[in-house]
PQR file with spaces between the fields and no chain letter, atoms N, CA, C, O and H, PARSE charges and radii, in Angstrom:
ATOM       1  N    UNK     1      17.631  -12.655   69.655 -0.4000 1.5000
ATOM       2  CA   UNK     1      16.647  -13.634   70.032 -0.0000 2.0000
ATOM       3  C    UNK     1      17.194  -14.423   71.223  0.5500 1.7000
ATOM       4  O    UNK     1      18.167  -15.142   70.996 -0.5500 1.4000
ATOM       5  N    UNK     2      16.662  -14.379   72.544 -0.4000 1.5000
ATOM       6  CA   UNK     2      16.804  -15.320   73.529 -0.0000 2.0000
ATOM       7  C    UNK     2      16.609  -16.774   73.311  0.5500 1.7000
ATOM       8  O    UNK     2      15.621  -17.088   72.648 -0.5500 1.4000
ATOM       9  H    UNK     2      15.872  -13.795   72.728  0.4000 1.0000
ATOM      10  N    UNK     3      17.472  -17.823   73.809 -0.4000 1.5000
ATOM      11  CA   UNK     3      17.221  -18.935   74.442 -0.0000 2.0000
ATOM      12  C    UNK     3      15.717  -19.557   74.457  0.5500 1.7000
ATOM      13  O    UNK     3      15.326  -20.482   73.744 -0.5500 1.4000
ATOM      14  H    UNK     3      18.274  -17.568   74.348  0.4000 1.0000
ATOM      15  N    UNK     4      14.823  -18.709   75.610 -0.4000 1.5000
ATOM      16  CA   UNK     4      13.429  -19.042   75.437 -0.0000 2.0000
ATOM      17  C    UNK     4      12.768  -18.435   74.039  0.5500 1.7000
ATOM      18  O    UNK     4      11.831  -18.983   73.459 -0.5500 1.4000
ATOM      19  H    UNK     4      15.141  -17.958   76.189  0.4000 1.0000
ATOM      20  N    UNK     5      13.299  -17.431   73.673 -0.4000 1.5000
ATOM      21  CA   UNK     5      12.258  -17.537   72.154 -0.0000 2.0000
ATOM      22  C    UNK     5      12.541  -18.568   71.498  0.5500 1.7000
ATOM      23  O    UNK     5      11.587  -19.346   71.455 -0.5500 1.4000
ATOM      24  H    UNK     5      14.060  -16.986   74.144  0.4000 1.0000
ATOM      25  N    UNK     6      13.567  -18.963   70.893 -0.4000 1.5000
ATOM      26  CA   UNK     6      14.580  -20.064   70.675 -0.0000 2.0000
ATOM      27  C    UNK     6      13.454  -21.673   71.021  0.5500 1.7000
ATOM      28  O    UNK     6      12.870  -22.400   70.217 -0.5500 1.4000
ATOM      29  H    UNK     6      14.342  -18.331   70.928  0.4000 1.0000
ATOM      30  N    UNK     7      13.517  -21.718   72.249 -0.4000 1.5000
ATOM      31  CA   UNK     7      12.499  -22.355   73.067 -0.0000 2.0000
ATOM      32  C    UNK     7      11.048  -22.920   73.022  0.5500 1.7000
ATOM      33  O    UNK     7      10.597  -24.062   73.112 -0.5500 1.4000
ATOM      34  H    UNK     7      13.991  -21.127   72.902  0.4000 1.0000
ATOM      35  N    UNK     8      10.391  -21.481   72.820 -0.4000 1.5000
ATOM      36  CA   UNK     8       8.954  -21.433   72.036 -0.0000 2.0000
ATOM      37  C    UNK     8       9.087  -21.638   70.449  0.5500 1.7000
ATOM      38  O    UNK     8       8.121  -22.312   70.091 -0.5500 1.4000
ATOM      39  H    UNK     8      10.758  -20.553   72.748  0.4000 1.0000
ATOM      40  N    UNK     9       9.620  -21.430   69.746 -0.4000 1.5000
ATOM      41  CA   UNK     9       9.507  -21.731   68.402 -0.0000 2.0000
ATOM      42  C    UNK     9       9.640  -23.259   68.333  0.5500 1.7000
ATOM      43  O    UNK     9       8.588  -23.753   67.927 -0.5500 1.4000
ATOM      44  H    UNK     9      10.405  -20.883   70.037  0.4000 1.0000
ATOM      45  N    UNK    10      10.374  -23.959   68.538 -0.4000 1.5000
ATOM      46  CA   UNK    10      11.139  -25.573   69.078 -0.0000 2.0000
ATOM      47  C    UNK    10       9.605  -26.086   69.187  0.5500 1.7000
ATOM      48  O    UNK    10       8.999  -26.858   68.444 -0.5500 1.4000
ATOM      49  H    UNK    10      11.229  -23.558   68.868  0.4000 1.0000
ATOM      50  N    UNK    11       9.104  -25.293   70.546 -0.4000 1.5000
ATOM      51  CA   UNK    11       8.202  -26.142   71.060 -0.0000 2.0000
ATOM      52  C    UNK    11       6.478  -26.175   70.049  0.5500 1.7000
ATOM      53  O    UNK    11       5.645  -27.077   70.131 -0.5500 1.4000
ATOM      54  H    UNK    11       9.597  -24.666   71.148  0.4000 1.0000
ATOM      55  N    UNK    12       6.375  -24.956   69.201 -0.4000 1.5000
ATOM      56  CA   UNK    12       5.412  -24.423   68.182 -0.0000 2.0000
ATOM      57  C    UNK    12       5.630  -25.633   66.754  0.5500 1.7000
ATOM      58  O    UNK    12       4.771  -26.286   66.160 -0.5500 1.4000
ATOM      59  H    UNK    12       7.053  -24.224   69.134  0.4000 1.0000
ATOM      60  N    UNK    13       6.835  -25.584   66.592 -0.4000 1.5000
ATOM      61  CA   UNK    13       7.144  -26.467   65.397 -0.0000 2.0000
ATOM      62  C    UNK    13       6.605  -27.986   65.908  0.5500 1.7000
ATOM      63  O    UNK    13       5.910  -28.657   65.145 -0.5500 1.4000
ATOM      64  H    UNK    13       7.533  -25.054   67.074  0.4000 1.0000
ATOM      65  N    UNK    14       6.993  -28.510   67.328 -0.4000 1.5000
ATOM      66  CA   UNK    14       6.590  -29.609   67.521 -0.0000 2.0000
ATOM      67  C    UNK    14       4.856  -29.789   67.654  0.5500 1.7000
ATOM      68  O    UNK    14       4.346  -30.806   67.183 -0.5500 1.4000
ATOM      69  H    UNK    14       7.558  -27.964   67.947  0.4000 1.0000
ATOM      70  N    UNK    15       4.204  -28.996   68.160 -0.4000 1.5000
ATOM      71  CA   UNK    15       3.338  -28.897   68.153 -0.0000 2.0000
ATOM      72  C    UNK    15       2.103  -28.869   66.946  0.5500 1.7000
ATOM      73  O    UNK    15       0.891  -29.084   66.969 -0.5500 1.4000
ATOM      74  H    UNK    15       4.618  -28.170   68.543  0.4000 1.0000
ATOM      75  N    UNK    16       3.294  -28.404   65.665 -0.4000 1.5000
ATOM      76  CA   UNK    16       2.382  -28.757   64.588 -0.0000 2.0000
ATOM      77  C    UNK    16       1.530  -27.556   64.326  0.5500 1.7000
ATOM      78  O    UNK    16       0.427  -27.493   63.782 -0.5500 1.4000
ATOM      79  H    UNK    16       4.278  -28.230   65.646  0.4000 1.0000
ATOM      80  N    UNK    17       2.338  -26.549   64.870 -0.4000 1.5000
ATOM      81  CA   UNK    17       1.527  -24.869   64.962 -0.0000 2.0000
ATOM      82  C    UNK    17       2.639  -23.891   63.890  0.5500 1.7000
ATOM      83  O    UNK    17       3.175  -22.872   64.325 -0.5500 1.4000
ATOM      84  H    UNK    17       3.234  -26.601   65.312  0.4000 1.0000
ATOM      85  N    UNK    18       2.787  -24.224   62.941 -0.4000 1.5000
ATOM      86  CA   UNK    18       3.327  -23.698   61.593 -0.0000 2.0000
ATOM      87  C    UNK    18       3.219  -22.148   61.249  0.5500 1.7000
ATOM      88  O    UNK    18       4.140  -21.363   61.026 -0.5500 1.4000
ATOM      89  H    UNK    18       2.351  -25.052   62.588  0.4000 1.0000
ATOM      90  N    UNK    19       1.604  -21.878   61.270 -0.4000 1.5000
ATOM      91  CA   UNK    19       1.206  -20.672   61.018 -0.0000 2.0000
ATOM      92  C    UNK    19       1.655  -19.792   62.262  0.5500 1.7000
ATOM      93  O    UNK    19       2.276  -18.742   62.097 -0.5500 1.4000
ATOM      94  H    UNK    19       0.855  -22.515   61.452  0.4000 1.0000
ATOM      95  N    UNK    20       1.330  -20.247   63.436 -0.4000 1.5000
ATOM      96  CA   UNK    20       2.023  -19.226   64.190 -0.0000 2.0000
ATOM      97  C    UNK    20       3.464  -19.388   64.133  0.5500 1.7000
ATOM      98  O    UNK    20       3.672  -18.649   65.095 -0.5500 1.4000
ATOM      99  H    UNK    20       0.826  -21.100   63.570  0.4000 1.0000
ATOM     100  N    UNK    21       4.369  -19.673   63.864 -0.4000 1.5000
ATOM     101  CA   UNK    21       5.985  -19.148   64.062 -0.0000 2.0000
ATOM     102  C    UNK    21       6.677  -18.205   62.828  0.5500 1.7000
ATOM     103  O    UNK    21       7.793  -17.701   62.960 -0.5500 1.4000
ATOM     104  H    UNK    21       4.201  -20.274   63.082  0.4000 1.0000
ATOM     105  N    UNK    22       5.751  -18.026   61.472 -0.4000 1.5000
ATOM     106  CA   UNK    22       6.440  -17.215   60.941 -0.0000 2.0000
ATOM     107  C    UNK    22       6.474  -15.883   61.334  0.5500 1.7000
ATOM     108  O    UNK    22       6.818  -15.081   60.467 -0.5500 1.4000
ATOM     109  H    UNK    22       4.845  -18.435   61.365  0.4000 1.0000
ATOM     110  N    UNK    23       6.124  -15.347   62.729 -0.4000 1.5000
ATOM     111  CA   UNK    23       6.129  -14.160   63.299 -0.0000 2.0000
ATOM     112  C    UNK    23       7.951  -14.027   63.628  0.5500 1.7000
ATOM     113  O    UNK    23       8.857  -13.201   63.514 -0.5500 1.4000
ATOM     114  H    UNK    23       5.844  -15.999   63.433  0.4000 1.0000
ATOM     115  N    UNK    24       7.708  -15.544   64.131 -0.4000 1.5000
ATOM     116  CA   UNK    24       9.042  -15.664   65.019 -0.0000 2.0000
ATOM     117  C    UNK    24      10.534  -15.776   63.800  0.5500 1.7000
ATOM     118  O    UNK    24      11.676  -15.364   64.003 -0.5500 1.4000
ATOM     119  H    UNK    24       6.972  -16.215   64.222  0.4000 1.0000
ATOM     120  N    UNK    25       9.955  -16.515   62.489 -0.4000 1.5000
ATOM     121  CA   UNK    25      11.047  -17.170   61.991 -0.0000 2.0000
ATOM     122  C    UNK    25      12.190  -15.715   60.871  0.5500 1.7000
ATOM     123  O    UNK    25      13.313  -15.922   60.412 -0.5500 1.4000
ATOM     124  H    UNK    25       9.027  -16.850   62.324  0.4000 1.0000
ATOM     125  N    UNK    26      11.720  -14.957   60.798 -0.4000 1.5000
ATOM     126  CA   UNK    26      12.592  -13.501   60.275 -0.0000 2.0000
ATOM     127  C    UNK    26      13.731  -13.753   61.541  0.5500 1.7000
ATOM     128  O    UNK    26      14.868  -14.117   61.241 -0.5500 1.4000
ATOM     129  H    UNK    26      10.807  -14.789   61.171  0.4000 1.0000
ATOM     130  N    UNK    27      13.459  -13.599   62.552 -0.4000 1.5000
ATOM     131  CA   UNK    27      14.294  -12.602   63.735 -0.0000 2.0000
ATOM     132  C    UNK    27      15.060  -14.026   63.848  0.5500 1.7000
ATOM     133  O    UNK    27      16.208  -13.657   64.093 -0.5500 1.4000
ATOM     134  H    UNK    27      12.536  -13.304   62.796  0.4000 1.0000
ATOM     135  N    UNK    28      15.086  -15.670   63.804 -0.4000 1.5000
ATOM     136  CA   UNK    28      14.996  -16.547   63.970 -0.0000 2.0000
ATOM     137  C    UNK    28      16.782  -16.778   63.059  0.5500 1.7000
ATOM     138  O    UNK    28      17.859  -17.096   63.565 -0.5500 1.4000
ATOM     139  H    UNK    28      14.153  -15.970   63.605  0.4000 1.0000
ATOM     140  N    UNK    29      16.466  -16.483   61.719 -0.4000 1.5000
ATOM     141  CA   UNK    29      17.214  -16.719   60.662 -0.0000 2.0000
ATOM     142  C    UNK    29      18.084  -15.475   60.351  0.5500 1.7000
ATOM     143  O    UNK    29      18.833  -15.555   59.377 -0.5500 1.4000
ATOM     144  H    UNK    29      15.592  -16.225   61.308  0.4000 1.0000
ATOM     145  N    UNK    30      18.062  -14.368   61.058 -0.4000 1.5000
ATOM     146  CA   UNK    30      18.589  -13.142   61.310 -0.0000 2.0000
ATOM     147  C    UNK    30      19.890  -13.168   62.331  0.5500 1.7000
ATOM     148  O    UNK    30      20.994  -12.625   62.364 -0.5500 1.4000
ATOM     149  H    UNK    30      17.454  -14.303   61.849  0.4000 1.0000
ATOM     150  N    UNK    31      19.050  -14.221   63.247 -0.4000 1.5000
ATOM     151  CA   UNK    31      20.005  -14.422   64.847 -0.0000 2.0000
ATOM     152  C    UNK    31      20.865  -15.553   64.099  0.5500 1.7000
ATOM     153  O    UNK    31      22.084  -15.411   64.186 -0.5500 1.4000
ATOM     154  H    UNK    31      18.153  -14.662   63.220  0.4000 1.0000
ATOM     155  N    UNK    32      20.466  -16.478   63.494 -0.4000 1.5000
ATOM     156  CA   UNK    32      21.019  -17.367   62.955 -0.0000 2.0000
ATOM     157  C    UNK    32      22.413  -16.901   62.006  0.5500 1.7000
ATOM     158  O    UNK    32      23.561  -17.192   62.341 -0.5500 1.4000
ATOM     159  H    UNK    32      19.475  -16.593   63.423  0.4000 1.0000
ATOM     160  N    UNK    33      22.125  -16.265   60.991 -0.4000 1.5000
ATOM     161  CA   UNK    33      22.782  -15.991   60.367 -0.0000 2.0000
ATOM     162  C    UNK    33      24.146  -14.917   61.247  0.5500 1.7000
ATOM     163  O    UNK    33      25.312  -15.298   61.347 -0.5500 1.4000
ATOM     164  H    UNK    33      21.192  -16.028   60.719  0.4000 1.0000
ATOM     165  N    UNK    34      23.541  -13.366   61.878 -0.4000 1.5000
ATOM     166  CA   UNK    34      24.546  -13.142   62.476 -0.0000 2.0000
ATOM     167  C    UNK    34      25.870  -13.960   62.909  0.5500 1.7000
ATOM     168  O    UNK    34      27.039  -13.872   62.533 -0.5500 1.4000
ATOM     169  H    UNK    34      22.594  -13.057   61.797  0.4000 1.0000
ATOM     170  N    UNK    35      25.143  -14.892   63.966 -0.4000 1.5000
ATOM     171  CA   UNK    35      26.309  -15.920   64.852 -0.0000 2.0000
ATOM     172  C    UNK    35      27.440  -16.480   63.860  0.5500 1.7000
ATOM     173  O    UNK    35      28.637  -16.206   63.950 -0.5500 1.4000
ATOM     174  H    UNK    35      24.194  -14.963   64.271  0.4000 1.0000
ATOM     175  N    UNK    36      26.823  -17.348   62.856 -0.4000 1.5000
ATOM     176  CA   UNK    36      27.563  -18.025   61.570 -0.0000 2.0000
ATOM     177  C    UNK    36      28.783  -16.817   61.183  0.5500 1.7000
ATOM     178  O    UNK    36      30.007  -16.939   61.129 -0.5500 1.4000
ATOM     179  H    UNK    36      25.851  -17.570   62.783  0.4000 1.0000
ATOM     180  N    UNK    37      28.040  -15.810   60.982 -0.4000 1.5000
ATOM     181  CA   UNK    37      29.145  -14.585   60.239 -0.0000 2.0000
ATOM     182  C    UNK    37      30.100  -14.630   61.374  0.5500 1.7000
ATOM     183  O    UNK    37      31.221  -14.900   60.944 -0.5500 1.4000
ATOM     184  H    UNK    37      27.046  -15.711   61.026  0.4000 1.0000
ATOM     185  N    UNK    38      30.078  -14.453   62.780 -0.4000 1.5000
ATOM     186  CA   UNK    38      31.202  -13.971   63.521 -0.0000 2.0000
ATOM     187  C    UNK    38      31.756  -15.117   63.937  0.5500 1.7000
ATOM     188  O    UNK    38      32.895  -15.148   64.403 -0.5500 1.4000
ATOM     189  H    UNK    38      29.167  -14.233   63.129  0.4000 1.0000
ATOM     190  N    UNK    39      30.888  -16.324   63.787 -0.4000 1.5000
ATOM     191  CA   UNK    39      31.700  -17.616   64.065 -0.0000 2.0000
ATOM     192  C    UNK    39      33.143  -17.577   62.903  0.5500 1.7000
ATOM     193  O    UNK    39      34.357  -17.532   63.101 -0.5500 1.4000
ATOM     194  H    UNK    39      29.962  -16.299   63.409  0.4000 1.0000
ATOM     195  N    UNK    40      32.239  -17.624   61.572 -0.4000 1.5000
ATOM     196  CA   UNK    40      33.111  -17.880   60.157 -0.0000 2.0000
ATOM     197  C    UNK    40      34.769  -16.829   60.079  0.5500 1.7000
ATOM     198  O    UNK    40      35.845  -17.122   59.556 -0.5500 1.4000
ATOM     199  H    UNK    40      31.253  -17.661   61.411  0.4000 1.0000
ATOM     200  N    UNK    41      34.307  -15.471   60.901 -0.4000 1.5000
ATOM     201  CA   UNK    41      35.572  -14.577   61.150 -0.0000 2.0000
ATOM     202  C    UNK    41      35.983  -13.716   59.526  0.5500 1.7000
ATOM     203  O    UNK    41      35.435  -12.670   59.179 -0.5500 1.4000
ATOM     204  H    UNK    41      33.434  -15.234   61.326  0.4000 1.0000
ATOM     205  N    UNK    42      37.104  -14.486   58.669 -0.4000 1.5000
ATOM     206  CA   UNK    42      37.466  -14.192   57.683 -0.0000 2.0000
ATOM     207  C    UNK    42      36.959  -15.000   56.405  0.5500 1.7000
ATOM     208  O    UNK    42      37.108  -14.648   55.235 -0.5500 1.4000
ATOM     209  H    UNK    42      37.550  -15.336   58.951  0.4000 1.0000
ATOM     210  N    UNK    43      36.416  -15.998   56.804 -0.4000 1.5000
ATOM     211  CA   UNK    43      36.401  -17.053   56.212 -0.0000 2.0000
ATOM     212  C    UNK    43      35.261  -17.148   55.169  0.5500 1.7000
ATOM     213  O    UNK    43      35.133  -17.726   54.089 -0.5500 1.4000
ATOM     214  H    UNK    43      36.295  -16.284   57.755  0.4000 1.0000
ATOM     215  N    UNK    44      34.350  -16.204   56.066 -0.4000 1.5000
ATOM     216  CA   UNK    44      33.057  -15.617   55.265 -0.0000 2.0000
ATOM     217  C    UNK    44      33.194  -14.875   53.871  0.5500 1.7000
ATOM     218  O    UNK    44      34.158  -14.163   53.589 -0.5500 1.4000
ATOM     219  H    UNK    44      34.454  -15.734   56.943  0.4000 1.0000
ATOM     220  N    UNK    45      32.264  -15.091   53.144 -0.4000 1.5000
ATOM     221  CA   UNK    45      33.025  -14.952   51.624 -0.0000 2.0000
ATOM     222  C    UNK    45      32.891  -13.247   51.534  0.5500 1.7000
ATOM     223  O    UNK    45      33.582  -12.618   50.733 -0.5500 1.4000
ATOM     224  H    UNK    45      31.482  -15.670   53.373  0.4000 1.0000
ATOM     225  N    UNK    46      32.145  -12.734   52.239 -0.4000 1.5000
ATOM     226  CA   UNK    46      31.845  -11.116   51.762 -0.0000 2.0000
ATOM     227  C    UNK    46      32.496  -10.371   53.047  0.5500 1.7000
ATOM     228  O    UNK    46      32.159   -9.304   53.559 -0.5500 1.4000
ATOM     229  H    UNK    46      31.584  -13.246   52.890  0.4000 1.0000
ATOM     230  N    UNK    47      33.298  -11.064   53.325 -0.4000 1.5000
ATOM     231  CA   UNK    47      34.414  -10.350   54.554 -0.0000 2.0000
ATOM     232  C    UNK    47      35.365   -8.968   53.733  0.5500 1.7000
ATOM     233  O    UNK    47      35.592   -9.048   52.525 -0.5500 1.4000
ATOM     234  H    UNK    47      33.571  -11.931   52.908  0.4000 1.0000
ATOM     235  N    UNK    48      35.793   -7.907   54.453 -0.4000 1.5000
ATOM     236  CA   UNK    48      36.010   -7.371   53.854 -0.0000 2.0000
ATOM     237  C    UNK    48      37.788   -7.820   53.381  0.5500 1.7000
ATOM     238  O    UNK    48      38.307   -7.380   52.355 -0.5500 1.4000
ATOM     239  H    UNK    48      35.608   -7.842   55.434  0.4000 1.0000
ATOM     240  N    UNK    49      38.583   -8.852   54.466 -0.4000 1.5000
ATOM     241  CA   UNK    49      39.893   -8.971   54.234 -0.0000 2.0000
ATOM     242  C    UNK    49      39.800   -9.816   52.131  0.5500 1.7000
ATOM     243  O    UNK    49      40.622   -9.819   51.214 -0.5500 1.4000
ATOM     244  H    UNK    49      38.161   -9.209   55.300  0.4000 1.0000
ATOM     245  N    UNK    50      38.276  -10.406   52.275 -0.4000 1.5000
ATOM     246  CA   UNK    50      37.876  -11.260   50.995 -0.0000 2.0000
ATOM     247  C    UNK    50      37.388  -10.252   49.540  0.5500 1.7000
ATOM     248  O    UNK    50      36.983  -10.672   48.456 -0.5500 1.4000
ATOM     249  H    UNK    50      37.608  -10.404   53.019  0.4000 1.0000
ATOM     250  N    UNK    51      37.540   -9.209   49.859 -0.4000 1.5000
ATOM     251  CA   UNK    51      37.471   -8.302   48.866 -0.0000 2.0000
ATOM     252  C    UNK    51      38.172   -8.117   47.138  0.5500 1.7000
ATOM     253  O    UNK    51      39.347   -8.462   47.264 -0.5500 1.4000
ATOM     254  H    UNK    51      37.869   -8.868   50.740  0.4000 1.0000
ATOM     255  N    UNK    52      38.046   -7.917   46.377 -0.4000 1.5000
ATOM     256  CA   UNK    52      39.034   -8.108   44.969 -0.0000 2.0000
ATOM     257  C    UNK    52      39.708   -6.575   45.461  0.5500 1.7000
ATOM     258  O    UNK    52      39.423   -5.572   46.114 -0.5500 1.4000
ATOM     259  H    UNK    52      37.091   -7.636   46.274  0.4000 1.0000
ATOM     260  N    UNK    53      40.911   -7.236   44.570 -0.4000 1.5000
ATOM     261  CA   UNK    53      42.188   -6.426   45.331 -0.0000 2.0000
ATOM     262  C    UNK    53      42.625   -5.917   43.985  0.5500 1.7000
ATOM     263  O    UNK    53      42.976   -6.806   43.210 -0.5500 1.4000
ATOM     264  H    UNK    53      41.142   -8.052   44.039  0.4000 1.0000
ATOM     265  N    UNK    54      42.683   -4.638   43.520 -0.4000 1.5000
ATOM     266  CA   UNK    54      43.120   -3.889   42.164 -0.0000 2.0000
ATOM     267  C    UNK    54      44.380   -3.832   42.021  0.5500 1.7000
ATOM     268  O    UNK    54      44.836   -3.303   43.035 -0.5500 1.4000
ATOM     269  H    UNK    54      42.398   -3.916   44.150  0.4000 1.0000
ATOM     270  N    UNK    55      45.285   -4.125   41.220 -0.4000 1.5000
ATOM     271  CA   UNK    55      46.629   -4.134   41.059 -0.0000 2.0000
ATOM     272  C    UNK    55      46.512   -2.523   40.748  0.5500 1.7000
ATOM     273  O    UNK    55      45.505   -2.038   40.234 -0.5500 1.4000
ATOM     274  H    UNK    55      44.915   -4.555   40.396  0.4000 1.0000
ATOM     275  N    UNK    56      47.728   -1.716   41.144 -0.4000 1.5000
ATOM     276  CA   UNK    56      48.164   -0.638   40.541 -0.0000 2.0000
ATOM     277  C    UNK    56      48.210   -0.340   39.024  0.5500 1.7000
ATOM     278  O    UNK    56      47.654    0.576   38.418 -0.5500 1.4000
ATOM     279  H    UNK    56      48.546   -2.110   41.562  0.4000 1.0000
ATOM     280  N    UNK    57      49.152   -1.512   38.465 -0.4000 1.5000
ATOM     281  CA   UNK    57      49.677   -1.028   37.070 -0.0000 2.0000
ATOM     282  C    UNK    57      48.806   -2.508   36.499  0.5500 1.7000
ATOM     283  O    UNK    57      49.031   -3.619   36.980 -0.5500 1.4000
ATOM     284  H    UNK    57      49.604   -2.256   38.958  0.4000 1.0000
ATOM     285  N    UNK    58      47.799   -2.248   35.398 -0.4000 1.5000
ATOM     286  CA   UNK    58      47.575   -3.121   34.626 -0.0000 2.0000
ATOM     287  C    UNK    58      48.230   -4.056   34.098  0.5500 1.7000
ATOM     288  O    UNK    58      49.175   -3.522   33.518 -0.5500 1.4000
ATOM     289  H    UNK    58      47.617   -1.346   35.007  0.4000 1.0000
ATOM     290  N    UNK    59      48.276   -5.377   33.938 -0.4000 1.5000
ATOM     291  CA   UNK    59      49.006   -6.480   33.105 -0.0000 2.0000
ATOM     292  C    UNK    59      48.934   -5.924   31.973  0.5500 1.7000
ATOM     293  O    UNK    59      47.950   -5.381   31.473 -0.5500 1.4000
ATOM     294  H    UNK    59      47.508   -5.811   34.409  0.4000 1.0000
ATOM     295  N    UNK    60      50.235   -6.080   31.438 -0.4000 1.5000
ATOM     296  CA   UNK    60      50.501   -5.969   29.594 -0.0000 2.0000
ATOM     297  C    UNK    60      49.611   -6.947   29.032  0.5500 1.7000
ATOM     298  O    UNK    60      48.588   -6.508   28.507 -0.5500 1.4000
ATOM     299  H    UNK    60      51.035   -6.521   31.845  0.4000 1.0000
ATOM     300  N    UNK    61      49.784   -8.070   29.039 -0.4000 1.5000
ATOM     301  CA   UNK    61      49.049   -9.180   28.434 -0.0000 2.0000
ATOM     302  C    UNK    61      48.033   -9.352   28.069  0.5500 1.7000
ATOM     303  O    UNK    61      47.608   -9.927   27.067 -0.5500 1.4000
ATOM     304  H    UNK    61      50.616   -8.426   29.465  0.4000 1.0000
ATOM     305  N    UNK    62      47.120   -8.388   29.630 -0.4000 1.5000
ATOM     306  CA   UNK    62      45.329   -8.565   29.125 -0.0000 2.0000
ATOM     307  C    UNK    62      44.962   -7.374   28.495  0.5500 1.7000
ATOM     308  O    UNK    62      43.775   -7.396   28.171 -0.5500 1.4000
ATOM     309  H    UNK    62      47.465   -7.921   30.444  0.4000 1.0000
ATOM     310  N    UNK    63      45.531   -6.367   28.210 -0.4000 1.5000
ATOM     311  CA   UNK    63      45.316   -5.549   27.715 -0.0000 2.0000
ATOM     312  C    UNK    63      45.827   -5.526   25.861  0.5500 1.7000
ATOM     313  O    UNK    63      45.690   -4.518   25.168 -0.5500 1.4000
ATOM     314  H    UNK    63      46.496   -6.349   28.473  0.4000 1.0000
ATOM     315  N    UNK    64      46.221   -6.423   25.507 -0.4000 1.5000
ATOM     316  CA   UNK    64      46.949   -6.131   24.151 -0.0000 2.0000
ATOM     317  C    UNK    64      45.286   -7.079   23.289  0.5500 1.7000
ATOM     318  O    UNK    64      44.507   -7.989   23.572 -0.5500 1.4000
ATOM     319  H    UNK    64      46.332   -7.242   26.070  0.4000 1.0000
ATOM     320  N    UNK    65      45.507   -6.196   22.291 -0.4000 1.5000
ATOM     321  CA   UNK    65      44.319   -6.954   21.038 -0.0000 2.0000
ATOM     322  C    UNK    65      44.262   -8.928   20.920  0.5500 1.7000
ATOM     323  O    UNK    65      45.243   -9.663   20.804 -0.5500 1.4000
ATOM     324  H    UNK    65      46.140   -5.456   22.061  0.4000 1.0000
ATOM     325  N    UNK    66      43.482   -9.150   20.961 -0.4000 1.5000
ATOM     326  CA   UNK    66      43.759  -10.740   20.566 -0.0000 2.0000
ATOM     327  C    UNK    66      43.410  -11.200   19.173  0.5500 1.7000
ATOM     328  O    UNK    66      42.354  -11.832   19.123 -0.5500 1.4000
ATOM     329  H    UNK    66      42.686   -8.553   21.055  0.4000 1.0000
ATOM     330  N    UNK    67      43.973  -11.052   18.160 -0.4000 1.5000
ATOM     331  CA   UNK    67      43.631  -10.694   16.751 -0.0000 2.0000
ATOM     332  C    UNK    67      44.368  -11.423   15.842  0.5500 1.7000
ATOM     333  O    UNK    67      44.178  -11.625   14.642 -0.5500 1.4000
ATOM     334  H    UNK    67      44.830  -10.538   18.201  0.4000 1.0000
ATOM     335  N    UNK    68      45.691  -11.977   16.982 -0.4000 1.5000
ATOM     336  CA   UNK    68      46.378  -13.039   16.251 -0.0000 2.0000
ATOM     337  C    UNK    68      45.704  -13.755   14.977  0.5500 1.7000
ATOM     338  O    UNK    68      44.513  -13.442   14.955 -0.5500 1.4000
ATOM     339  H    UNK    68      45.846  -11.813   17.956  0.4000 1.0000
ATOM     340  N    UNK    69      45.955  -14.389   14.179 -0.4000 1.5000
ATOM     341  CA   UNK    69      45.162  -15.225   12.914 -0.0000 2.0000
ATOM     342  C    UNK    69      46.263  -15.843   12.797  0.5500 1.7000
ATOM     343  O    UNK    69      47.271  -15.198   12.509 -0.5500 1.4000
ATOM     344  H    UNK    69      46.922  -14.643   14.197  0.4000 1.0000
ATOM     345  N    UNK    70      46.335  -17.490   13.029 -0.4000 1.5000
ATOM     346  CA   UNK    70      47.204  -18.396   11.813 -0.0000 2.0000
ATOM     347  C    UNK    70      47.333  -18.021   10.958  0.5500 1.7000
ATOM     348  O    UNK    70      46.341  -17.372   10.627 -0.5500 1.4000
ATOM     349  H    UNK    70      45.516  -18.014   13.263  0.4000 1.0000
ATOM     350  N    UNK    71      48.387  -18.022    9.965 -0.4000 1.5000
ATOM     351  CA   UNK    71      48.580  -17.920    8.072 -0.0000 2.0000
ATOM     352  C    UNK    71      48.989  -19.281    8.013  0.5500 1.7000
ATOM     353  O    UNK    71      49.659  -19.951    8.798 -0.5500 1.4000
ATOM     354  H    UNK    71      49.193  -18.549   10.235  0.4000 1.0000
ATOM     355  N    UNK    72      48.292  -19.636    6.602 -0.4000 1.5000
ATOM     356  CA   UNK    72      48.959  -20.834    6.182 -0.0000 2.0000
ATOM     357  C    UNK    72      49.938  -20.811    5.362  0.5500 1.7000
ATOM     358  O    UNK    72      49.729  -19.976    4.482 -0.5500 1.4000
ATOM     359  H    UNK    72      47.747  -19.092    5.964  0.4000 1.0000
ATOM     360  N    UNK    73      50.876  -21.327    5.251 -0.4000 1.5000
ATOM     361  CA   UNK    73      52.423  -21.317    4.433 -0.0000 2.0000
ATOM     362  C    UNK    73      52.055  -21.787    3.243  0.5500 1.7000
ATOM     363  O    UNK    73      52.892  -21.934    2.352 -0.5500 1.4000
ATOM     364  H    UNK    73      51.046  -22.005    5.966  0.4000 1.0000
């Protein structure tokens, strides 16, 4: 999205012309969003450096039964 589309929408909203800009407002919030992502870099939560990271060898710990029971003496 250019500057002047950018421009005309600005000037549609002021105008109080609503119905015409949802032509414009997809491509609007599309351009929007892109920029944010490459502004944000890594920082963005669905980046791929932000990915869950699989350990090789499973933890002992989370894997054992939890079945423990107090006894009372």
């Amino acid at each position: 999205m250019k500057n002047s589309d950018r421009e005309l929408v600005k000037q549609m909203i002021n105008a109080g012309r609503y119905d015409a800009i949802l032509d414009f407002m997809p491509a609007v919030i599309a351009a929007d969003s892109k920029e944010m992502i490459e502004k944000m870099g890594a920082k963005w939560v669905c980046h791929p450096d932000n990915r869950v990271k699989r350990l090789d060898v499973p933890i002992p710990v989370l894997n054992e039964p939890k079945t423990k029971v107090l006894k009372k003496k």
